[in-house]
TINU-464962 format. One record per residue (C-alpha): y, z, x; residue number from 1; residue in three letters. Coordinates in steps of 0.02 Angstrom, whole numbers, padded with zeros to 5 digits, always signed. Each point is the difference from the previous one (the first is absolute). Layout:
! residues N
SEGU | v | w | u | pos | code
SEGU | Y | Z | X | NUM | ALA .
...
***
This chain:
! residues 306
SEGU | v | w | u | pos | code
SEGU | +00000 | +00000 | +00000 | 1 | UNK .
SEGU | +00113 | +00049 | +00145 | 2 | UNK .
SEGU | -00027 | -00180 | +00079 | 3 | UNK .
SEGU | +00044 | -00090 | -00169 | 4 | UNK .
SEGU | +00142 | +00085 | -00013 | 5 | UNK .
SEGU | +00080 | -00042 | +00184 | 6 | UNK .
SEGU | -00050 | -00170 | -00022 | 7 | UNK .
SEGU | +00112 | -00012 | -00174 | 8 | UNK .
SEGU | +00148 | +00088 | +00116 | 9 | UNK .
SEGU | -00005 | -00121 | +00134 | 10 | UNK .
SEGU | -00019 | -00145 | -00116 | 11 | UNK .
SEGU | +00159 | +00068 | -00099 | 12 | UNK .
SEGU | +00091 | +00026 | +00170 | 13 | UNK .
SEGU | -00040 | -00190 | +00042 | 14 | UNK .
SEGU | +00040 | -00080 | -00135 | 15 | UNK .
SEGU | +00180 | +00018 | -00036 | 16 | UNK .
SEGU | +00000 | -00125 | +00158 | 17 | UNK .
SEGU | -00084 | -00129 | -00095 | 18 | UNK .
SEGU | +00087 | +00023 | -00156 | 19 | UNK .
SEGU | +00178 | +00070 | +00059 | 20 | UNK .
SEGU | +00144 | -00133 | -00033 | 21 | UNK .
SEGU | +00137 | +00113 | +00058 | 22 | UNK .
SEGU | +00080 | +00048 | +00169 | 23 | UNK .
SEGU | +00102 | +00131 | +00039 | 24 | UNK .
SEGU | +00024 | +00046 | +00175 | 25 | UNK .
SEGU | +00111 | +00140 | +00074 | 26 | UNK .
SEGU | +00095 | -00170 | +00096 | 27 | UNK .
SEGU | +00008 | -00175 | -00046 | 28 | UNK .
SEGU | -00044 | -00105 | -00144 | 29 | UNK .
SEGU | -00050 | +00071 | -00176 | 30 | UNK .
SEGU | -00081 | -00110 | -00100 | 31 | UNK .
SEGU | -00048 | +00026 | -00199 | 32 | UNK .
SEGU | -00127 | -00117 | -00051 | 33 | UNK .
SEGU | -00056 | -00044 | +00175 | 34 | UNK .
SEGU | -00044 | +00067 | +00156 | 35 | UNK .
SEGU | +00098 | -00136 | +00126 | 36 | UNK .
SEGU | +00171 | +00027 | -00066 | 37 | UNK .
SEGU | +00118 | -00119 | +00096 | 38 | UNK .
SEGU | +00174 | +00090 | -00018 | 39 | UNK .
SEGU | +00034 | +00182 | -00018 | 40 | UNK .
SEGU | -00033 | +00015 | -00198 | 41 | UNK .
SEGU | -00125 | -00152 | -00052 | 42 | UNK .
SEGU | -00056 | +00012 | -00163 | 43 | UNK .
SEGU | -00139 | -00132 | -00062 | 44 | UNK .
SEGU | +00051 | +00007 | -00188 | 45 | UNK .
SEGU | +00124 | +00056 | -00120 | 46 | UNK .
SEGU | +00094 | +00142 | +00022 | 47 | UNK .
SEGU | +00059 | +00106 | -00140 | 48 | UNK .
SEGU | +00100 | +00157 | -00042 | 49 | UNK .
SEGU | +00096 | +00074 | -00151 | 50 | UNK .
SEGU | -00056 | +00041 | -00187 | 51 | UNK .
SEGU | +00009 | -00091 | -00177 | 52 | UNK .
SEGU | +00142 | -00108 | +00082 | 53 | UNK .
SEGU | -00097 | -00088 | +00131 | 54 | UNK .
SEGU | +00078 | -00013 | +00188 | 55 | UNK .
SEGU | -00106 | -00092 | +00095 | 56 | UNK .
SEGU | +00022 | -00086 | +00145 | 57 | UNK .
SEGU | -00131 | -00156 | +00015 | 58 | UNK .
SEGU | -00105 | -00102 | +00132 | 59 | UNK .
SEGU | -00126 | -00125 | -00064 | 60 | UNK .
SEGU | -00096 | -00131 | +00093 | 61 | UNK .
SEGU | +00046 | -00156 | -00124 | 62 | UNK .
SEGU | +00166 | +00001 | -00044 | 63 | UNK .
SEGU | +00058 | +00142 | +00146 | 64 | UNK .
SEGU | +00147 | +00075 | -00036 | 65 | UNK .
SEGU | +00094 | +00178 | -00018 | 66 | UNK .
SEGU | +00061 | +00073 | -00148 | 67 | UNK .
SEGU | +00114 | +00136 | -00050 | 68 | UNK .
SEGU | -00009 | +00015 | -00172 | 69 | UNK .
SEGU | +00025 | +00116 | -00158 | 70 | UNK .
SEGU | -00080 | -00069 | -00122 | 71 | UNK .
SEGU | -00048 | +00086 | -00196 | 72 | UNK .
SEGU | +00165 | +00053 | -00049 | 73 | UNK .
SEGU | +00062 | -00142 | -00111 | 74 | UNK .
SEGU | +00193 | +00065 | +00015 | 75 | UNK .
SEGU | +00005 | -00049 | +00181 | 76 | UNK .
SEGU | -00141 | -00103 | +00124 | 77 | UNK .
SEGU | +00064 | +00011 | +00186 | 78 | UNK .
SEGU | -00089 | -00124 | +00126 | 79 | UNK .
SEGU | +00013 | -00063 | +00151 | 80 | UNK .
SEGU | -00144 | -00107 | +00047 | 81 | UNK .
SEGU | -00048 | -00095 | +00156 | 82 | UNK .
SEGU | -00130 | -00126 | -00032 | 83 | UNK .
SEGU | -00072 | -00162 | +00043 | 84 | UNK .
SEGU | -00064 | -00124 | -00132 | 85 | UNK .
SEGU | -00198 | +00017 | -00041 | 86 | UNK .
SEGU | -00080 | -00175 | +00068 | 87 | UNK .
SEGU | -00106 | -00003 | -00177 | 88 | UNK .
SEGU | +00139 | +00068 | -00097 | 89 | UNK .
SEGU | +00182 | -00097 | -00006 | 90 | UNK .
SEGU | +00074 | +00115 | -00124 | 91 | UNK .
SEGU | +00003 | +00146 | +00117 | 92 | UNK .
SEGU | +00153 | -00059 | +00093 | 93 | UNK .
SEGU | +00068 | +00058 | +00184 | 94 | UNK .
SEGU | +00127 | +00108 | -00061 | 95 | UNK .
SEGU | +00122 | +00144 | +00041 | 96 | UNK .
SEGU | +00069 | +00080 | -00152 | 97 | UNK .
SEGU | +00141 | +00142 | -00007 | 98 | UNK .
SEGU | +00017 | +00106 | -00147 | 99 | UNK .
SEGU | -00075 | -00113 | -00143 | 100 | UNK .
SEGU | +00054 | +00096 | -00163 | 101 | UNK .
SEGU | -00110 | -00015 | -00141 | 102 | UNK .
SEGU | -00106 | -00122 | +00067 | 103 | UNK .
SEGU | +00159 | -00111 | +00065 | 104 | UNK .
SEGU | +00013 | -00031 | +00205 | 105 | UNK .
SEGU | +00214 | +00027 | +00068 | 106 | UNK .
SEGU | -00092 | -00113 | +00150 | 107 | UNK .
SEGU | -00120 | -00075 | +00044 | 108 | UNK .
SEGU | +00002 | -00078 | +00172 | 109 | UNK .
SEGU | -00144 | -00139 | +00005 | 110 | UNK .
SEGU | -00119 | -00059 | -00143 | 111 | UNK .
SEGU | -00143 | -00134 | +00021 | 112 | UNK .
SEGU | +00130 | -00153 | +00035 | 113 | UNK .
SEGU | +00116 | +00112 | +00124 | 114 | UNK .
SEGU | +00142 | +00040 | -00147 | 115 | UNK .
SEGU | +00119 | +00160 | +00005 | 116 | UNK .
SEGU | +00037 | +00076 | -00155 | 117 | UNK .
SEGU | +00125 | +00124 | -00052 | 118 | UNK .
SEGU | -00032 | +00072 | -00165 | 119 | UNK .
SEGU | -00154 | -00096 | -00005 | 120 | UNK .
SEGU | -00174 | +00019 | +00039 | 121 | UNK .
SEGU | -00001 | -00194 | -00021 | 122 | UNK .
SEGU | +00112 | -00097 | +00097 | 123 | UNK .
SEGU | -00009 | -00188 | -00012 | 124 | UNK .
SEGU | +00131 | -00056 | +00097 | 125 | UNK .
SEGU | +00017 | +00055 | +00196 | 126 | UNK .
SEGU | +00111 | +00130 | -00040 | 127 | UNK .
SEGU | +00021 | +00051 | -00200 | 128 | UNK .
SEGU | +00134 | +00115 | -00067 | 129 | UNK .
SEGU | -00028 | +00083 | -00173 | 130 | UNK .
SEGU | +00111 | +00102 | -00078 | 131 | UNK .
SEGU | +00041 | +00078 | -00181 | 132 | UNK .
SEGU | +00166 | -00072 | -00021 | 133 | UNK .
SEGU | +00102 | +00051 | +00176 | 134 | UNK .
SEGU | +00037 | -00088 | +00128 | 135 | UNK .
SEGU | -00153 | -00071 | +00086 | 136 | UNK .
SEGU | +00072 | -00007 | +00187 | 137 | UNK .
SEGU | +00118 | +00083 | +00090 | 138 | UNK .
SEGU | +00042 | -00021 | +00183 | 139 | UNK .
SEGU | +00126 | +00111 | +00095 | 140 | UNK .
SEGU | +00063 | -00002 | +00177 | 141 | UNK .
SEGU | +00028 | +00158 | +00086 | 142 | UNK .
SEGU | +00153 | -00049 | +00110 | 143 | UNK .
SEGU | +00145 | -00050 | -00113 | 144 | UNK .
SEGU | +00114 | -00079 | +00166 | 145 | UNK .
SEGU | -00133 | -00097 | +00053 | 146 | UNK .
SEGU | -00042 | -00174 | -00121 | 147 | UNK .
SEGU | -00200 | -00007 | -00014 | 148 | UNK .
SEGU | -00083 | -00126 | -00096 | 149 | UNK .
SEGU | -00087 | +00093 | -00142 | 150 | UNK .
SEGU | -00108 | -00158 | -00038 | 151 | UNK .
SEGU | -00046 | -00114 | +00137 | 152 | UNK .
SEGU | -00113 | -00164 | -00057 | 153 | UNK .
SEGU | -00070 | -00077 | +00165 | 154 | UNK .
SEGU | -00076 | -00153 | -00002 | 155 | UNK .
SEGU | -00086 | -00019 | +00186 | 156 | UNK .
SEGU | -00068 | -00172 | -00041 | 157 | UNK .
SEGU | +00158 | -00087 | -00035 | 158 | UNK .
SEGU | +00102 | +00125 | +00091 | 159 | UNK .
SEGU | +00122 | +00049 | -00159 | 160 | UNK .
SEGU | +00057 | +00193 | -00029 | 161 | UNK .
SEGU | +00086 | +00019 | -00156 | 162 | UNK .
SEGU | +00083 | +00180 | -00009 | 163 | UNK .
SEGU | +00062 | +00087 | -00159 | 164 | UNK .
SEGU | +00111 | +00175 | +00057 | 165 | UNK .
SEGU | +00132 | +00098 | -00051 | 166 | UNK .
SEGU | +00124 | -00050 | +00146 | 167 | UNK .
SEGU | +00022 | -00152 | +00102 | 168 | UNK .
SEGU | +00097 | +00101 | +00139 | 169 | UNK .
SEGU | +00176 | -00022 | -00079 | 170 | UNK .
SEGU | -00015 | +00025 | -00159 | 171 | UNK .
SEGU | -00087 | +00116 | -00116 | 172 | UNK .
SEGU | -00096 | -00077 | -00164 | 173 | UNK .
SEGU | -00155 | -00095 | -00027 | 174 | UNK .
SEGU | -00029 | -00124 | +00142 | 175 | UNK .
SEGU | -00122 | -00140 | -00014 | 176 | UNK .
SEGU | -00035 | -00124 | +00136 | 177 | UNK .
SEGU | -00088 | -00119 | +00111 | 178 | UNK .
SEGU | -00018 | +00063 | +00188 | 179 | UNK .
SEGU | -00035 | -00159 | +00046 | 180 | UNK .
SEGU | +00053 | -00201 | -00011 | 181 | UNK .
SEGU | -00095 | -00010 | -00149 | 182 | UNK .
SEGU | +00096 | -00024 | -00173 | 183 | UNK .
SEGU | +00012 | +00144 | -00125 | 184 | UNK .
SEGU | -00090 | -00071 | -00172 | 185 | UNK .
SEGU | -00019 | +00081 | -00178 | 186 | UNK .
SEGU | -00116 | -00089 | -00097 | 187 | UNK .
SEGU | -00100 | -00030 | -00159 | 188 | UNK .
SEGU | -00209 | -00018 | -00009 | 189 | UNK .
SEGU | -00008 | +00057 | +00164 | 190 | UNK .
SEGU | +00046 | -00144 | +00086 | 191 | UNK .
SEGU | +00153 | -00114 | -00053 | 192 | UNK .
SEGU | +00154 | +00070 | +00079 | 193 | UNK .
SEGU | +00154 | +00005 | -00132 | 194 | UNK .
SEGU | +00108 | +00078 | +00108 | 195 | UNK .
SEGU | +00017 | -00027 | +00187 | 196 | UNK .
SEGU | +00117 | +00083 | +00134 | 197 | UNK .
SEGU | -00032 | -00090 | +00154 | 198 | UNK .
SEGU | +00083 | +00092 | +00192 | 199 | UNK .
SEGU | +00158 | -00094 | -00009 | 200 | UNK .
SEGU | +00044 | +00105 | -00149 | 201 | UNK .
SEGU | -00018 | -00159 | -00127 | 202 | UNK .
SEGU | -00077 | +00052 | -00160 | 203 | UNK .
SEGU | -00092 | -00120 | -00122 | 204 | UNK .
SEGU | -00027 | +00000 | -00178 | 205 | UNK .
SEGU | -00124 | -00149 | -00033 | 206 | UNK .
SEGU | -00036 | -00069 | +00160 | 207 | UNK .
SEGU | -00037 | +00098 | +00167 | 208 | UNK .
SEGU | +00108 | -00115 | +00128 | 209 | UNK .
SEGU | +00154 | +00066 | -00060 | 210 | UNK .
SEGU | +00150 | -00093 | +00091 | 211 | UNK .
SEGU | +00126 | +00094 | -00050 | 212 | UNK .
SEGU | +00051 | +00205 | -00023 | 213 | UNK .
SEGU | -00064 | -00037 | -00174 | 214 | UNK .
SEGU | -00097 | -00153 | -00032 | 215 | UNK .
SEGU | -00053 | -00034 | -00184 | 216 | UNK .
SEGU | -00150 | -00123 | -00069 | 217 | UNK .
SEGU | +00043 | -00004 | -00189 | 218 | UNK .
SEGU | +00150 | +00055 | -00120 | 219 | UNK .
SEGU | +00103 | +00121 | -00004 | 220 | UNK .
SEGU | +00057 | +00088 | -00134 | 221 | UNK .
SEGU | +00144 | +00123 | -00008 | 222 | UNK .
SEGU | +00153 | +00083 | -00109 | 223 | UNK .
SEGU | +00124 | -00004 | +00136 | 224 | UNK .
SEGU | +00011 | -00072 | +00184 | 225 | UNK .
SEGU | +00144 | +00054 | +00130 | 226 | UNK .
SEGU | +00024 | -00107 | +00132 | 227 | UNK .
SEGU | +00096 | +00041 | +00147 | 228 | UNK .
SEGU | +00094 | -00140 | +00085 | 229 | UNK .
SEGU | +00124 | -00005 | +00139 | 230 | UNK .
SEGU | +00114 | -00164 | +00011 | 231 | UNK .
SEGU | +00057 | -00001 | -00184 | 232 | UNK .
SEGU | +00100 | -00144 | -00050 | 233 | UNK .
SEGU | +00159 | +00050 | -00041 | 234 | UNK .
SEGU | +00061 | -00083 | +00130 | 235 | UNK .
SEGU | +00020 | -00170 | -00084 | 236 | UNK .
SEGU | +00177 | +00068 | -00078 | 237 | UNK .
SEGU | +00073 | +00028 | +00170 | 238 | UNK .
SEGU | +00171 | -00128 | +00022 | 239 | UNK .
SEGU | -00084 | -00056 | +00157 | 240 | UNK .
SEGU | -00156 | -00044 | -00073 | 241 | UNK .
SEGU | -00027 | -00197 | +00010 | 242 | UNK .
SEGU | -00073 | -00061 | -00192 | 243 | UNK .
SEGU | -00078 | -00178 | +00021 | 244 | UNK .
SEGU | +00067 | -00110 | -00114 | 245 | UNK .
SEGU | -00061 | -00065 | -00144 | 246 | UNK .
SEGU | -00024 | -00163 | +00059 | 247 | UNK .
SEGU | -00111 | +00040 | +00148 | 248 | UNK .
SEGU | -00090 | +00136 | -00101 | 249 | UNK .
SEGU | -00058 | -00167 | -00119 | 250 | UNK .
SEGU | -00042 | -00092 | +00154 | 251 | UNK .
SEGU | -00126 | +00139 | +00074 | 252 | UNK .
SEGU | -00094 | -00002 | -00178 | 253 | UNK .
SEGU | -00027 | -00152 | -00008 | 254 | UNK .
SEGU | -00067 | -00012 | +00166 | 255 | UNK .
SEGU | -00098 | +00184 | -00003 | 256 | UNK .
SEGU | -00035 | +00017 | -00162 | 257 | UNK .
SEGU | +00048 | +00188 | +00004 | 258 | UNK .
SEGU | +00161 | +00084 | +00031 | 259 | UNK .
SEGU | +00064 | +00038 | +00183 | 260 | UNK .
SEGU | -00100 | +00170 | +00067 | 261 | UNK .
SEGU | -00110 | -00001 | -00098 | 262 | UNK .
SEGU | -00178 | -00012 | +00020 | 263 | UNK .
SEGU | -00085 | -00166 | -00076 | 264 | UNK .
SEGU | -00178 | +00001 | -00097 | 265 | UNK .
SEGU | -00104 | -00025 | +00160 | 266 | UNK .
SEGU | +00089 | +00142 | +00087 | 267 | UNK .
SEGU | -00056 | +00129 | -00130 | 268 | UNK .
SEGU | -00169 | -00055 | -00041 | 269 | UNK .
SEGU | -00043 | -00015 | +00201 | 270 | UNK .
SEGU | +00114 | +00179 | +00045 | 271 | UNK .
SEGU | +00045 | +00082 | -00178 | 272 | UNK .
SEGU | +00175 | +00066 | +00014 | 273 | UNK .
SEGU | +00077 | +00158 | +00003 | 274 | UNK .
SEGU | +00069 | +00095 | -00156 | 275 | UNK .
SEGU | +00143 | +00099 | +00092 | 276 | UNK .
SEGU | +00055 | -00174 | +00101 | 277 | UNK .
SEGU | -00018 | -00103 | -00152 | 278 | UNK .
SEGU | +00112 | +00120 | -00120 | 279 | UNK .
SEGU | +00106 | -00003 | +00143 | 280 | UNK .
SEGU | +00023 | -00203 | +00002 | 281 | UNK .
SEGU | -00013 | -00014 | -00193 | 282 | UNK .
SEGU | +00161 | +00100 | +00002 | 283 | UNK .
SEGU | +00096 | -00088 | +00152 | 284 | UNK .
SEGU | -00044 | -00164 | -00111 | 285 | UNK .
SEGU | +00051 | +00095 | -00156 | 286 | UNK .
SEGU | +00188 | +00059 | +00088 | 287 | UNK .
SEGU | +00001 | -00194 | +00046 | 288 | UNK .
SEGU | -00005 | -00062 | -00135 | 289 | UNK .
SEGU | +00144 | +00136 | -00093 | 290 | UNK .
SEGU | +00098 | -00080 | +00156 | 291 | UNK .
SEGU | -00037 | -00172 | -00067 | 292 | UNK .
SEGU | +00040 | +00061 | -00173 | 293 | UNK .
SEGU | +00163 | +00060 | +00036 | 294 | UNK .
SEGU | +00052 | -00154 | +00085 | 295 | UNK .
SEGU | -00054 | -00112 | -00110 | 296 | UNK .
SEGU | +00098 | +00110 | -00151 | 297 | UNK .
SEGU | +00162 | -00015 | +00112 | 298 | UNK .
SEGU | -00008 | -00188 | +00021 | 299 | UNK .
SEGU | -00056 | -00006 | -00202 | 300 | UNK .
SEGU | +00198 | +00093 | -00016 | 301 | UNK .
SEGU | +00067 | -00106 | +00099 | 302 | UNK .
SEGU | -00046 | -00163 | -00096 | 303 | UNK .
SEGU | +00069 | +00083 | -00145 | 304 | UNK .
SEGU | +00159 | +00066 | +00058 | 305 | UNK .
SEGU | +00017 | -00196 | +00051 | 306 | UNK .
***
């Protein structure tokens, strides 16, 4: 009996090192779950800790990851997860959520495709905004003297860099601009370019080779236009100003077909003209001809007088 029972001793002293799974030495690694643990705490499972709200923090062999959850409390569900995507299971997306209420992720940095979401678990674009009704995006700069782009769109392959800030360095407001040679464009259906602000500071409406500070491909339509114009032409009623005569004012016409200055049908069509210049030379012709007027009624007196 004796000998029976020392044998069932020594077996029970031997076989915790078949069957042990733990390690916990006075120095080095501890290891739950195995018995080669690689780091200073290696656990070979989940880990878990708290009561009816679960805290648990998580390390599985398809779909590894960490979590730091509450879950079971319906008022609030805190999370943050990091996880890579199950290779048999496409739903359970690489994610990294922070403070999900009721079920909703604030962020989620990565899903199956590579999207960030903020206030979704969801994103479908590279970077997804959703809000309840504020503002979605707000960017701030930190030094107020110094003028940092708060939006900078870079284009490597074509080498453009469009910036959108709140400064361009000498004044303060919304600045939006090209970095580069490239024109400026705001468009419809993603690609055709209504509006184009090329680098010499030429902005077209309608075609994107404007030629002028404002070049426009269509009508215009308007309640009032102001012109300014230097070189008005009141100076047709100075005495020393020379009025052609009547007789060599026929002769031009019906060599030129137009009146003297101004421009003829081919000039216009082939240059178009100028609205301030033209008032300008209708009302030189129009003082002319008050001039021609006025002689003509003092010649018409002195017929009758005779």
């Amino acid at each position: 009996m004796k000998k029976i029972v020392s044998i069932f001793l020594l077996f029970q002293m031997y076989l915790p090192g078949y069957t042990q799974t733990n390690t916990f030495p006075a120095t080095g690694n501890v290891g739950i779950g195995t018995t080669s643990p690689l780091d200073l705490l290696h656990a070979n499972g989940n880990i878990r800790w708290g009561g009816t709200n679960t805290n648990y923090v998580y390390s599985g062999q398809d779909g590894i990851g960490l979590y730091l959850e509450q879950v079971g409390n319906t008022a609030a569900k805190s999370r943050v997860r990091l996880q890579s995507s199950k290779s048999s299971d496409l739903t359970n997306y690489s994610q990294f959520f922070i403070d999900p209420y009721n079920g909703f992720s604030f962020m989620t940095l990565g899903n199956a495709n590579g999207n960030v979401g903020i206030g979704t678990s969801m994103p479908t674009y590279k970077l997804e905004a959703v809000t309840g009704g504020a503002a979605a995006l707000r960017l701030q700069t930190s030094n107020s003297t110094v003028p940092n782009p708060q939006i900078d769109l870079y284009d490597a392959g074509r080498y453009q860099e469009t910036v959108i800030s709140s400064s361009d360095g000498a004044t303060v407001g919304t600045y939006l601009a090209s970095y580069s040679n490239h024109p400026l464009m705001f468009g419809t259906n993603h690609s055709t370019a209504q509006v184009t602000l090329v680098s010499s500071g030429n902005l077209g409406i309608g075609t994107i080779n404007p030629s002028e500070k404002l070049s426009v491909n269509g009508n215009i339509r308007t309640q009032k236009l102001i012109v300014t114009q230097l070189g008005w032409s009141d100076y047709v009623f100075d005495k020393d100003y020379k009025l052609r005569s009547l007789q060599d004012l026929e002769a031009f016409i019906k060599e030129n077909k137009h009146l003297p200055e101004v421009p003829s049908t081919k000039e216009v069509s082939e240059k178009g003209i100028s609205v301030g210049d033209n008032q300008a030379l209708l009302l030189k012709k129009i003082e002319e001809l008050t001039l021609y007027v006025i002689e003509l009624k003092k010649e018409i007196n002195k017929i009758k007088n005779k």
